[in-house]
PQR file of N, CA, C, O and H, with PARSE charges and radii, in Angstrom:
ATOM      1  N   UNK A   1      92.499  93.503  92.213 -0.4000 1.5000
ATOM      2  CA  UNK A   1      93.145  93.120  93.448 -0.0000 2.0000
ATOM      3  C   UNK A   1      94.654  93.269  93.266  0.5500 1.7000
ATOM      4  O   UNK A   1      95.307  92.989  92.261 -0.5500 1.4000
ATOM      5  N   UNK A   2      95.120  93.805  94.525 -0.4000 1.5000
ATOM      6  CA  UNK A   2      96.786  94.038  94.259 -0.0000 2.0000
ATOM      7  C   UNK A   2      97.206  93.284  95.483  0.5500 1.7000
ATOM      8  O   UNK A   2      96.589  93.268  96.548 -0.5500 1.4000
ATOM      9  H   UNK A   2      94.589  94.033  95.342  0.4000 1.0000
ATOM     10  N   UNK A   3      98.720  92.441  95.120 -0.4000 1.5000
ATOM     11  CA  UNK A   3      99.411  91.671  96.377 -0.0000 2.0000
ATOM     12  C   UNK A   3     100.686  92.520  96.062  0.5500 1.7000
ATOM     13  O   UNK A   3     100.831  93.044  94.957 -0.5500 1.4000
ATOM     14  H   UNK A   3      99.222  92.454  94.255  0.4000 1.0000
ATOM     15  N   UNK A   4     101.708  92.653  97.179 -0.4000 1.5000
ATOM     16  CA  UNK A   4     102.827  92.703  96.938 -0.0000 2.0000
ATOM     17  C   UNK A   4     103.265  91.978  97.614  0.5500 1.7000
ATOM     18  O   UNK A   4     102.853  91.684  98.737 -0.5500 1.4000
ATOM     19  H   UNK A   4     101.590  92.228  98.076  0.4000 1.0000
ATOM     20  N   UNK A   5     104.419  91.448  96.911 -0.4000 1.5000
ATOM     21  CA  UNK A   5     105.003  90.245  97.296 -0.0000 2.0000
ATOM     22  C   UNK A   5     106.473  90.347  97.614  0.5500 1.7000
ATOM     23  O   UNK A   5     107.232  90.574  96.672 -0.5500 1.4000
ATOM     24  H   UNK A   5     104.753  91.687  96.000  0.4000 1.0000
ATOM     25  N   UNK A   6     107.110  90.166  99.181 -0.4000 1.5000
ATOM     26  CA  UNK A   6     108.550  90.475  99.431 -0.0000 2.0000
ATOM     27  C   UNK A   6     109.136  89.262  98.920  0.5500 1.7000
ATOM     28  O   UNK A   6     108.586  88.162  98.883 -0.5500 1.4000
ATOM     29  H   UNK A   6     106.493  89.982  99.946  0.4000 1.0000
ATOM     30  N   UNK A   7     110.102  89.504  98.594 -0.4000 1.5000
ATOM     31  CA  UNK A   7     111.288  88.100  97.729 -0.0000 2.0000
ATOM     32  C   UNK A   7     112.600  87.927  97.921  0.5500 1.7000
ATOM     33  O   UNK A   7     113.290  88.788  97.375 -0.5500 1.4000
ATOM     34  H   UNK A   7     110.548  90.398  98.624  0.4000 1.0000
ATOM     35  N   UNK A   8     113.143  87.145  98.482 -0.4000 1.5000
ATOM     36  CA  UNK A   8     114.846  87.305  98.569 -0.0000 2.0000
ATOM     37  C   UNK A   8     115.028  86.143  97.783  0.5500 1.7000
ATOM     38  O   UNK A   8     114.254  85.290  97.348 -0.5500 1.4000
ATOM     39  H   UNK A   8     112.583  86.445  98.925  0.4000 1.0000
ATOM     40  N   UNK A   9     116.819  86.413  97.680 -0.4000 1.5000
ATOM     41  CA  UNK A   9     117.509  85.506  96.861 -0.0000 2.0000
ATOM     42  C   UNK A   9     118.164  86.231  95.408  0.5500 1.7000
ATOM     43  O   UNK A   9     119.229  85.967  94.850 -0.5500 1.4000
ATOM     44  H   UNK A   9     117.448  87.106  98.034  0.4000 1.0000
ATOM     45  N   UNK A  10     116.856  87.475  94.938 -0.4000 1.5000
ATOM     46  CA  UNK A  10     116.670  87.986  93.544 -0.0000 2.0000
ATOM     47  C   UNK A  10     118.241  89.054  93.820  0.5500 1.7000
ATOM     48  O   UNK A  10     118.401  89.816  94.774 -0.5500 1.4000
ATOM     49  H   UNK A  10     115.990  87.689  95.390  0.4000 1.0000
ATOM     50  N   UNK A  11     119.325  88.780  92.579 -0.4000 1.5000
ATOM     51  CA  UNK A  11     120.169  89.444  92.508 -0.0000 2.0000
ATOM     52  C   UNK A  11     121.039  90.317  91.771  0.5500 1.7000
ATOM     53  O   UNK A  11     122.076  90.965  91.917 -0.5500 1.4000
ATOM     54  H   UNK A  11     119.195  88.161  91.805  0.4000 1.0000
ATOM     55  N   UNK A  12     119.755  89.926  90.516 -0.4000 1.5000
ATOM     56  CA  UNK A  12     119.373  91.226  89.529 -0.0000 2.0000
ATOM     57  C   UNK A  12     118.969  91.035  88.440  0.5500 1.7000
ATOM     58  O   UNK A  12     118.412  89.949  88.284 -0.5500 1.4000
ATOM     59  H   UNK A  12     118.913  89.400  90.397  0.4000 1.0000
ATOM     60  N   UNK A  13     119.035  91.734  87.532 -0.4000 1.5000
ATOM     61  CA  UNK A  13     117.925  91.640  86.656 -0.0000 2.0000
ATOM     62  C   UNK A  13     117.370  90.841  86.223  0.5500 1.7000
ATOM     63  O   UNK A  13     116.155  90.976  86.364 -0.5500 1.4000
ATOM     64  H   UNK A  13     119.487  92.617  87.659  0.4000 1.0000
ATOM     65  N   UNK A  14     117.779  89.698  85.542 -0.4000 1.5000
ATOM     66  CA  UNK A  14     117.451  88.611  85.151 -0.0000 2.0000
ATOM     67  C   UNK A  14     116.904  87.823  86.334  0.5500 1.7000
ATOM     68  O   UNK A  14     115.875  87.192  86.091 -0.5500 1.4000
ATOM     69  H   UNK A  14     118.767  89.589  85.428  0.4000 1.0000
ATOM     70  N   UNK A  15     117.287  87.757  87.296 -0.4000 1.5000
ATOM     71  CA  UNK A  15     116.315  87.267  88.442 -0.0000 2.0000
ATOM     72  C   UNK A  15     115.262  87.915  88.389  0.5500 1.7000
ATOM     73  O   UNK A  15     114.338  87.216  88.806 -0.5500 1.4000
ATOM     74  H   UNK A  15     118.123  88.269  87.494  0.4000 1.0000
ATOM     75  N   UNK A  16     114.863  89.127  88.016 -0.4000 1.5000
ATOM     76  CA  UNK A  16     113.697  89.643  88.986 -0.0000 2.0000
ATOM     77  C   UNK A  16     112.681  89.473  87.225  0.5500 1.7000
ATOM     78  O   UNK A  16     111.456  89.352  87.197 -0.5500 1.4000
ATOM     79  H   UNK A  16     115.613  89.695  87.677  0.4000 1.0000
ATOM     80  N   UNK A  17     113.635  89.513  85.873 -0.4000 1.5000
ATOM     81  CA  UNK A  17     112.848  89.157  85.224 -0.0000 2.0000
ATOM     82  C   UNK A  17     112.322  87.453  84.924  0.5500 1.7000
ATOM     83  O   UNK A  17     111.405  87.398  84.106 -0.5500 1.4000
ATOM     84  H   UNK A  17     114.629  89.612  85.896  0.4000 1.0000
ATOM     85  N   UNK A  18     112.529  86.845  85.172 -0.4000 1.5000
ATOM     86  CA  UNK A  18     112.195  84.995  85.506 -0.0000 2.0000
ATOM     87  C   UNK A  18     111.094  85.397  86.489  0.5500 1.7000
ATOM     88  O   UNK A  18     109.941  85.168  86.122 -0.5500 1.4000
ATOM     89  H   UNK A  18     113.275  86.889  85.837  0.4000 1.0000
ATOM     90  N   UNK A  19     111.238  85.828  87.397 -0.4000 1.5000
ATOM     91  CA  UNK A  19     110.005  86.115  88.410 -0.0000 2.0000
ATOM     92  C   UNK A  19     109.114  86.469  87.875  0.5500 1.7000
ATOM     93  O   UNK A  19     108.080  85.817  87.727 -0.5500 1.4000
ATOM     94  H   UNK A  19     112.174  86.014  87.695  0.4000 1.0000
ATOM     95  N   UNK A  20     109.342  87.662  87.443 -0.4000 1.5000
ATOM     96  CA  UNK A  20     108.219  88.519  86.456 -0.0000 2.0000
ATOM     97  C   UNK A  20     107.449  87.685  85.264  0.5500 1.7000
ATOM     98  O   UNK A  20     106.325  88.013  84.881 -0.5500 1.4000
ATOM     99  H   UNK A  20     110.182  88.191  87.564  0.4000 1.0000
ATOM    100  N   UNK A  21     108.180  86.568  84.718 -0.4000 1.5000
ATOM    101  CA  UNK A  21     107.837  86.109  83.481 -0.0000 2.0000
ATOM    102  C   UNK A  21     106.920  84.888  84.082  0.5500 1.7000
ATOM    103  O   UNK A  21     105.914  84.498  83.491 -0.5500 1.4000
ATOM    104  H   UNK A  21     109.092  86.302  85.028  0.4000 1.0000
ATOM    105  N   UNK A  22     107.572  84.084  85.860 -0.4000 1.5000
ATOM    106  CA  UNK A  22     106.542  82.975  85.836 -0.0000 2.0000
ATOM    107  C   UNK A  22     105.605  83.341  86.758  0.5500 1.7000
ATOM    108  O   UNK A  22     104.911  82.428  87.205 -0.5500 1.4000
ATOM    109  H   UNK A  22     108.390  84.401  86.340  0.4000 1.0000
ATOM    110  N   UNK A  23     105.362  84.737  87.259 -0.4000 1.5000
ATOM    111  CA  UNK A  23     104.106  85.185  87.538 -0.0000 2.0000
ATOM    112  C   UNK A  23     103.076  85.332  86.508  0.5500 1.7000
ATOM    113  O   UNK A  23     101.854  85.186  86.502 -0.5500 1.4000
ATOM    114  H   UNK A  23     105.926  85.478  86.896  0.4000 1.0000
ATOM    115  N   UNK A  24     103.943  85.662  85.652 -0.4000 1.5000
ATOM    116  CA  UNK A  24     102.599  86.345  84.150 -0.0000 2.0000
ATOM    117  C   UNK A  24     102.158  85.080  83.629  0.5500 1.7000
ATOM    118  O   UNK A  24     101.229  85.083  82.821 -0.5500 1.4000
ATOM    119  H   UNK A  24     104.936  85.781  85.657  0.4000 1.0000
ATOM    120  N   UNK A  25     102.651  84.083  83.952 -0.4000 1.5000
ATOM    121  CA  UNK A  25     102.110  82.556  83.453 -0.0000 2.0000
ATOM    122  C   UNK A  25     101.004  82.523  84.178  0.5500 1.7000
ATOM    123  O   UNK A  25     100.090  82.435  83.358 -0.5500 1.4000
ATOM    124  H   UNK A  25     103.405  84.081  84.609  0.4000 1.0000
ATOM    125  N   UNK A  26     100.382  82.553  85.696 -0.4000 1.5000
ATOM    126  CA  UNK A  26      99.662  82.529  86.000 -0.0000 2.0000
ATOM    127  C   UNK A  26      98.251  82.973  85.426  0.5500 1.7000
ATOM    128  O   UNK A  26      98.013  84.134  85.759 -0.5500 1.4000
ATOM    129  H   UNK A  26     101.124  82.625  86.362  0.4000 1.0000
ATOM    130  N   UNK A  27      97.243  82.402  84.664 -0.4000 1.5000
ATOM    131  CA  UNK A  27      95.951  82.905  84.228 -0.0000 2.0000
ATOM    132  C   UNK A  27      95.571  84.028  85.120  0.5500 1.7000
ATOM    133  O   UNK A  27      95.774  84.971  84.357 -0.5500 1.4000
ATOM    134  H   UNK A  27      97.435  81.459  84.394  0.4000 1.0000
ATOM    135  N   UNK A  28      95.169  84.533  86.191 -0.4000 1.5000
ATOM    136  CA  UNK A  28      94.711  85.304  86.702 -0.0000 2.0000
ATOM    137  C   UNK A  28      95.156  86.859  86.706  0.5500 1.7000
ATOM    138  O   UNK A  28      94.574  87.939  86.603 -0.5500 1.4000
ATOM    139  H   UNK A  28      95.004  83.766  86.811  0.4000 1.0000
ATOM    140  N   UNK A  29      96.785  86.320  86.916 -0.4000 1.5000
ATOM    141  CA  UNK A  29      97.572  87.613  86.842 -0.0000 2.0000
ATOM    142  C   UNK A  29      97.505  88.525  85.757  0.5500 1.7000
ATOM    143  O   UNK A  29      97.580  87.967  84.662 -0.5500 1.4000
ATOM    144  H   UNK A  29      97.259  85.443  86.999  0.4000 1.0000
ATOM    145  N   UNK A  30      97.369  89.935  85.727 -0.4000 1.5000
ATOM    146  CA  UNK A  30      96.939  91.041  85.066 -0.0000 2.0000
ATOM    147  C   UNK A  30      98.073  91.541  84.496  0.5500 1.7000
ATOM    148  O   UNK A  30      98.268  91.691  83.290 -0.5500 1.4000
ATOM    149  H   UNK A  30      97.309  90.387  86.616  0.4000 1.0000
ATOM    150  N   UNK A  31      99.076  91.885  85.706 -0.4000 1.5000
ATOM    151  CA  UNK A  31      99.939  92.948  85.517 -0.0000 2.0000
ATOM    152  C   UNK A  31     101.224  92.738  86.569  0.5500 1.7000
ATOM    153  O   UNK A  31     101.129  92.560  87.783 -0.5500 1.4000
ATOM    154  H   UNK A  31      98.918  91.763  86.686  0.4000 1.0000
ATOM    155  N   UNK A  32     102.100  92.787  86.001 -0.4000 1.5000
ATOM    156  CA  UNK A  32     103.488  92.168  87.047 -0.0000 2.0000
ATOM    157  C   UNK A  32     104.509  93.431  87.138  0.5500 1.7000
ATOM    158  O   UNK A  32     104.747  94.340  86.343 -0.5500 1.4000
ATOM    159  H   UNK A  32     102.177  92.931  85.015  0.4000 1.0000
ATOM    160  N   UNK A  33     104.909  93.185  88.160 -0.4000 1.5000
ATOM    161  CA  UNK A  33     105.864  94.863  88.137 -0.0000 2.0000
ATOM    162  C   UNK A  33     107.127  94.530  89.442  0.5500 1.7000
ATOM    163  O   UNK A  33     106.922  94.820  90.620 -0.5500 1.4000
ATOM    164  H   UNK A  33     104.716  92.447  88.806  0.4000 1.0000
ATOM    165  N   UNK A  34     107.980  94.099  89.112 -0.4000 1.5000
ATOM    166  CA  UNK A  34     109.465  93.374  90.248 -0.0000 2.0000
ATOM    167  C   UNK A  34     109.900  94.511  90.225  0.5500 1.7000
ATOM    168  O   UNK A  34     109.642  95.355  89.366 -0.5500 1.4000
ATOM    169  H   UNK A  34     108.146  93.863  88.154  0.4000 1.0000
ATOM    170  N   UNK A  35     110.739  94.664  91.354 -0.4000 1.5000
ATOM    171  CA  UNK A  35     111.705  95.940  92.153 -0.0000 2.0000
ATOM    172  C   UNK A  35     112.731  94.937  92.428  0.5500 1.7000
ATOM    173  O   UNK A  35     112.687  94.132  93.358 -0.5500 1.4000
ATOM    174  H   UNK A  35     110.949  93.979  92.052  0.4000 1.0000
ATOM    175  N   UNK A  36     113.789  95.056  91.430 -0.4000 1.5000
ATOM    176  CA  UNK A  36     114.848  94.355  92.096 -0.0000 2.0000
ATOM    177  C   UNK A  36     115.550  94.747  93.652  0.5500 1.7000
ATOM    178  O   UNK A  36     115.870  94.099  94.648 -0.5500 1.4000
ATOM    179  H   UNK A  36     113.824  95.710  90.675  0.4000 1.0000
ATOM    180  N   UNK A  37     115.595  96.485  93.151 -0.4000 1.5000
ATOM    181  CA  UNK A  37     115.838  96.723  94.542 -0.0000 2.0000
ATOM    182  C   UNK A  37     115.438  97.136  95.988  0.5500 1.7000
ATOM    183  O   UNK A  37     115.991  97.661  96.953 -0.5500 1.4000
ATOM    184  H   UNK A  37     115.336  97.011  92.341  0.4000 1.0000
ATOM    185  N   UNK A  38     114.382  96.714  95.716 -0.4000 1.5000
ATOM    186  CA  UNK A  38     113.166  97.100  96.902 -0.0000 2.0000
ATOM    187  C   UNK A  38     113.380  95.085  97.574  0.5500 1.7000
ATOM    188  O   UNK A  38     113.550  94.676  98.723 -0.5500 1.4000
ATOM    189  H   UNK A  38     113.932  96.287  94.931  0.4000 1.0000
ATOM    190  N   UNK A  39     113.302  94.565  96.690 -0.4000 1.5000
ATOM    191  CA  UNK A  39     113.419  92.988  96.673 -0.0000 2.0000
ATOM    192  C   UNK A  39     111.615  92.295  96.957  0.5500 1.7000
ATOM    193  O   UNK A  39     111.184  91.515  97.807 -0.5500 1.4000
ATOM    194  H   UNK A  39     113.164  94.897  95.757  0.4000 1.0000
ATOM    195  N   UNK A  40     110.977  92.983  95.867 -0.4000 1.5000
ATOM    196  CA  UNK A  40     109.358  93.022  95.572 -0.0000 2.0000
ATOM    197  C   UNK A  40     109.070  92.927  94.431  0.5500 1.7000
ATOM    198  O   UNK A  40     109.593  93.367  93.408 -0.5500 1.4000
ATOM    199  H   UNK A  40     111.327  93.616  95.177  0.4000 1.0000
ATOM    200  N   UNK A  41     107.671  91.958  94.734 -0.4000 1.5000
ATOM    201  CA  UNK A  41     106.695  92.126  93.240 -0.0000 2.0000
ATOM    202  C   UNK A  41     105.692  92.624  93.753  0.5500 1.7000
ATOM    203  O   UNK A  41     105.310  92.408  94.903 -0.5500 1.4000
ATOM    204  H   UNK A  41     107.247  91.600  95.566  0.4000 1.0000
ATOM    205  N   UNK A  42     105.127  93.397  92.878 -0.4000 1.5000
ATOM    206  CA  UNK A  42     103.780  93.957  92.912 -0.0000 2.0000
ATOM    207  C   UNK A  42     102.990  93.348  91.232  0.5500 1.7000
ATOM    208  O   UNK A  42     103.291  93.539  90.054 -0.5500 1.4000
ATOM    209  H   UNK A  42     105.438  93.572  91.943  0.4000 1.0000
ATOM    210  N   UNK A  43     102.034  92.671  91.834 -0.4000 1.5000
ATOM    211  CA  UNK A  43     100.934  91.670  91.250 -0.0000 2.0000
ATOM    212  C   UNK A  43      99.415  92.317  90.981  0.5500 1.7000
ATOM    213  O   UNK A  43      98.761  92.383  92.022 -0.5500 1.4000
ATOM    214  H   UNK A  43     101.789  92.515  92.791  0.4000 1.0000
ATOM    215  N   UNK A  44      98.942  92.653  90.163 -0.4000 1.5000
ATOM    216  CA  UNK A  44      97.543  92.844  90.149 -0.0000 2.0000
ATOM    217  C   UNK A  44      96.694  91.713  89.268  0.5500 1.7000
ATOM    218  O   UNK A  44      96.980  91.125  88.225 -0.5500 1.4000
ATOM    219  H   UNK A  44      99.473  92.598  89.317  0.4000 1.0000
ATOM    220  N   UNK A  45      96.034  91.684  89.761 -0.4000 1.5000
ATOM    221  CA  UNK A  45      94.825  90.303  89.845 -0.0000 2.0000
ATOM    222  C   UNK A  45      93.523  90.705  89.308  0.5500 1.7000
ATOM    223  O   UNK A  45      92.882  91.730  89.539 -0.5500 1.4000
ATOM    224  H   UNK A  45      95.801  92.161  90.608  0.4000 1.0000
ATOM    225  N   UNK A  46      93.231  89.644  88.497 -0.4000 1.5000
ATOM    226  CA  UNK A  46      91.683  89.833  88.068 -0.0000 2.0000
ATOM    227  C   UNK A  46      90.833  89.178  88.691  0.5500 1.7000
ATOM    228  O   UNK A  46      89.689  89.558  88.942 -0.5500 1.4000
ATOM    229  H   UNK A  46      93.752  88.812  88.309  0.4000 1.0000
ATOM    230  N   UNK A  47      91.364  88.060  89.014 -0.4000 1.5000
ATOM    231  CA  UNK A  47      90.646  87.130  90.201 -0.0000 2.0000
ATOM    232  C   UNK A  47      91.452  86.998  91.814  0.5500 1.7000
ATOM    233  O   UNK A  47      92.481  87.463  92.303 -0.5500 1.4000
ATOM    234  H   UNK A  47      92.293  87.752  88.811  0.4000 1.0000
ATOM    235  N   UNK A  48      90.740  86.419  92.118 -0.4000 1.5000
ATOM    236  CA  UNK A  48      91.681  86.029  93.544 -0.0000 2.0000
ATOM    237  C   UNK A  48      92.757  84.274  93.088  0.5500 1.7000
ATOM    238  O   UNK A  48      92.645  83.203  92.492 -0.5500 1.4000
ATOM    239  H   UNK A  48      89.903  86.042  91.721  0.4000 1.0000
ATOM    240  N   UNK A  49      93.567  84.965  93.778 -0.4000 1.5000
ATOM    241  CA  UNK A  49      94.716  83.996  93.285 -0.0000 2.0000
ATOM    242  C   UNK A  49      95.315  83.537  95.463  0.5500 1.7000
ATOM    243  O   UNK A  49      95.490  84.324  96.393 -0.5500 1.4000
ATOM    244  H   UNK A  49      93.657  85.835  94.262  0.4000 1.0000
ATOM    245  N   UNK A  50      95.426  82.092  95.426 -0.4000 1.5000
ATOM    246  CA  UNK A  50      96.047  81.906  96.743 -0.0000 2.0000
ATOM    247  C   UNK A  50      97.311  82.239  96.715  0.5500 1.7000
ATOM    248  O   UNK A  50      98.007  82.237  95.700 -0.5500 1.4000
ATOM    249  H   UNK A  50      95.284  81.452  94.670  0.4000 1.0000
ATOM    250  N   UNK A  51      97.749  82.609  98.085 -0.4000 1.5000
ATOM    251  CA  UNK A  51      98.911  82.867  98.392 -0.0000 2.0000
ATOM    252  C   UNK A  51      99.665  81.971  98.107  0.5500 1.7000
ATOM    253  O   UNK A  51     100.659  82.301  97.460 -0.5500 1.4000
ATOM    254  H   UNK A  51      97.183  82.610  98.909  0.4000 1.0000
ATOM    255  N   UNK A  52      99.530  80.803  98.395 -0.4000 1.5000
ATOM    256  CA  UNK A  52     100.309  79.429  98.059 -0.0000 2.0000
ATOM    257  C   UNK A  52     100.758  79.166  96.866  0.5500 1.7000
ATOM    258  O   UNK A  52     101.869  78.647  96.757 -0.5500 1.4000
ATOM    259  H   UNK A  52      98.722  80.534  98.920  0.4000 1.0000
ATOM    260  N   UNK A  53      99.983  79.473  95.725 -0.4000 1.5000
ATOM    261  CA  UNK A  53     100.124  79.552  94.395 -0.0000 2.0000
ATOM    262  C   UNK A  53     100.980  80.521  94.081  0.5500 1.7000
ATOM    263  O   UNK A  53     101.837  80.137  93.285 -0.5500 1.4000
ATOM    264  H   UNK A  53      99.081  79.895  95.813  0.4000 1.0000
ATOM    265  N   UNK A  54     101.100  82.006  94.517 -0.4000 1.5000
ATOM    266  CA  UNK A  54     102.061  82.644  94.047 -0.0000 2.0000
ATOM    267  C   UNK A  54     103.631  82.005  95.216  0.5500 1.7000
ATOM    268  O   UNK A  54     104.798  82.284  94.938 -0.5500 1.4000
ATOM    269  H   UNK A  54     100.403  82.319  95.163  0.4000 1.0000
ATOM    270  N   UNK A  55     103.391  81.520  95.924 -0.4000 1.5000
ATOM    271  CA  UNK A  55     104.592  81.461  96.787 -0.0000 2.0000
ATOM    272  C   UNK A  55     105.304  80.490  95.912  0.5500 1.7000
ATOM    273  O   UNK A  55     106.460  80.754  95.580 -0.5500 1.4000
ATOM    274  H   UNK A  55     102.443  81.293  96.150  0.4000 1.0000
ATOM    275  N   UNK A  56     104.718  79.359  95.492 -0.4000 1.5000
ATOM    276  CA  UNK A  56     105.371  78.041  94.631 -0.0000 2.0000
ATOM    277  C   UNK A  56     105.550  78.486  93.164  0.5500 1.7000
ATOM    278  O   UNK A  56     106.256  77.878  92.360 -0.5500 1.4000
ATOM    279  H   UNK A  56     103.779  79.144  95.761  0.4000 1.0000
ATOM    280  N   UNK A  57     104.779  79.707  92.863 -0.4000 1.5000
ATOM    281  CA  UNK A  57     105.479  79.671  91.633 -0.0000 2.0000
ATOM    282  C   UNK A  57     107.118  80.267  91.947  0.5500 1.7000
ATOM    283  O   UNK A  57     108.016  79.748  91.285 -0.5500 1.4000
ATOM    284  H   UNK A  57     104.205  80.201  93.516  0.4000 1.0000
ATOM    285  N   UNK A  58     107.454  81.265  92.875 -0.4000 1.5000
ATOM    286  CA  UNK A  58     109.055  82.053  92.823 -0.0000 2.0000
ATOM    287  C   UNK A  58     109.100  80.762  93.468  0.5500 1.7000
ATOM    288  O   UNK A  58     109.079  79.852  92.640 -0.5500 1.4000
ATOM    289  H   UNK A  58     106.724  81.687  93.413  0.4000 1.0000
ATOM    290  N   UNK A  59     109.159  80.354  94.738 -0.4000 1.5000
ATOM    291  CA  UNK A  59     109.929  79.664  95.304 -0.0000 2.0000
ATOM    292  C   UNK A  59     110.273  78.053  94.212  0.5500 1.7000
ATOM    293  O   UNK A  59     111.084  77.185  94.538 -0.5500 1.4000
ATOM    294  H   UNK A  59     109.176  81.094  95.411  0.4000 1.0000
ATOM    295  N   UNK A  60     109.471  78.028  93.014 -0.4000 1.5000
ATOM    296  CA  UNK A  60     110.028  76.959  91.989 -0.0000 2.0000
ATOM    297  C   UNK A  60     111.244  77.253  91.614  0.5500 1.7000
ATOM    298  O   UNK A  60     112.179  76.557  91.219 -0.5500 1.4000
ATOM    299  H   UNK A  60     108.813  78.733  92.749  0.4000 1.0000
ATOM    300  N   UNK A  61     111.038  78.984  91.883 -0.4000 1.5000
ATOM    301  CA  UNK A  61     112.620  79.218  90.825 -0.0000 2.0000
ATOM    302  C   UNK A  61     113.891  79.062  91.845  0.5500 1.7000
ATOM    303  O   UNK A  61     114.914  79.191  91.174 -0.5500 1.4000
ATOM    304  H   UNK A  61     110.278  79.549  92.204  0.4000 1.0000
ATOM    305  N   UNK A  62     114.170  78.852  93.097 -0.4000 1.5000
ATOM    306  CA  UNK A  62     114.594  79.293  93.710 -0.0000 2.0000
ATOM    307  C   UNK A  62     114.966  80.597  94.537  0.5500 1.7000
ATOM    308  O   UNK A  62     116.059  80.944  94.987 -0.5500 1.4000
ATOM    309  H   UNK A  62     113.339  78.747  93.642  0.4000 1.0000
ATOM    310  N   UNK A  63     113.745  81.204  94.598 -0.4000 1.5000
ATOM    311  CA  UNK A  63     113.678  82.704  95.649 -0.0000 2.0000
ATOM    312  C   UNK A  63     112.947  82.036  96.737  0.5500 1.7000
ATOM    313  O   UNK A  63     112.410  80.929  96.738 -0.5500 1.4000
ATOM    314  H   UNK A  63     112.858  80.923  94.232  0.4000 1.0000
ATOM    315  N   UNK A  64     113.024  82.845  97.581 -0.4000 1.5000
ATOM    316  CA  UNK A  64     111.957  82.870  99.233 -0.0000 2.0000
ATOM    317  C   UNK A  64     111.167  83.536  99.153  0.5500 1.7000
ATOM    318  O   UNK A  64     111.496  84.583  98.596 -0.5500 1.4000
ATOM    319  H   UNK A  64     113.460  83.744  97.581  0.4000 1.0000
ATOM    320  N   UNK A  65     110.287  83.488  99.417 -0.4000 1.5000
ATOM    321  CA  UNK A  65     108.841  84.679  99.699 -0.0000 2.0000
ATOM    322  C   UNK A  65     108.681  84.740 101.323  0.5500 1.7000
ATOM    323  O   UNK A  65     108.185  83.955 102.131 -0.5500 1.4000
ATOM    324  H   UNK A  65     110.019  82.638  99.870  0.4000 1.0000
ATOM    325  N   UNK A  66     109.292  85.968 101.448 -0.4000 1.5000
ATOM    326  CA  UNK A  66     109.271  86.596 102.794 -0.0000 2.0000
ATOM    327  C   UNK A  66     107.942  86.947 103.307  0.5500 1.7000
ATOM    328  O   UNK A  66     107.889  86.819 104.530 -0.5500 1.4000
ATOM    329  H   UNK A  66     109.695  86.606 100.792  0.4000 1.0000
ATOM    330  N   UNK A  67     106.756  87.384 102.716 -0.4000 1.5000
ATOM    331  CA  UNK A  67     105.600  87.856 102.628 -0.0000 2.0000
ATOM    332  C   UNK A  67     104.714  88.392 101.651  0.5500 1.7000
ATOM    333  O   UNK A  67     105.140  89.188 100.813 -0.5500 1.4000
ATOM    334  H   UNK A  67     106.799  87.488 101.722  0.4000 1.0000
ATOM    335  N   UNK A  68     103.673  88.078 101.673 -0.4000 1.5000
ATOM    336  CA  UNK A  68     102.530  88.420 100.707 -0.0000 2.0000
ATOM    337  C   UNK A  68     101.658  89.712 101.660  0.5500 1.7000
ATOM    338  O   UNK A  68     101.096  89.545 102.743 -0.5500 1.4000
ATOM    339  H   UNK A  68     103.327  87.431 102.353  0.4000 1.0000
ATOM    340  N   UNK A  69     101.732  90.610 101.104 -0.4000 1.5000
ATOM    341  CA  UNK A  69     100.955  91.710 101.811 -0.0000 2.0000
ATOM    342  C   UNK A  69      99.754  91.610 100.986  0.5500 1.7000
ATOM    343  O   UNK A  69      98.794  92.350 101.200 -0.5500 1.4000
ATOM    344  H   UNK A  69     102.188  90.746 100.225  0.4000 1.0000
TER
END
């Protein structure tokens, strides 16, 4: 399963790697891949993971999640 996930706030690298690092905390998550400048994660999943769960993990860090496609 793949989400991509829109994100603001992220303003470079080190932002988009903290993202990257407390997605991969998630058990489910496979494979993490941030676009700083697209202002996206792309997530692949082994299980189904709620939207809510990925929204609270960035938005812990202080980003927004504009949308989960």
């Amino acid at each position: 399963m793949k989400k991509t996930i829109k994100i603001d706030g992220m303003s470079c690298e080190h932002c988009a790697k903290k993202v990257e690092l407390a997605l991969k905390s998630i058990a489910e998550v496979k494979k993490v891949k941030v676009h700083l400048k697209k202002k996206e994660a792309i997530v692949i999943l082994d299980a189904s993971v709620e939207n809510q769960v990925l929204t609270s993990t960035i938005e812990n860090l202080g980003y927004q999640v504009i949308e989960i496609l």
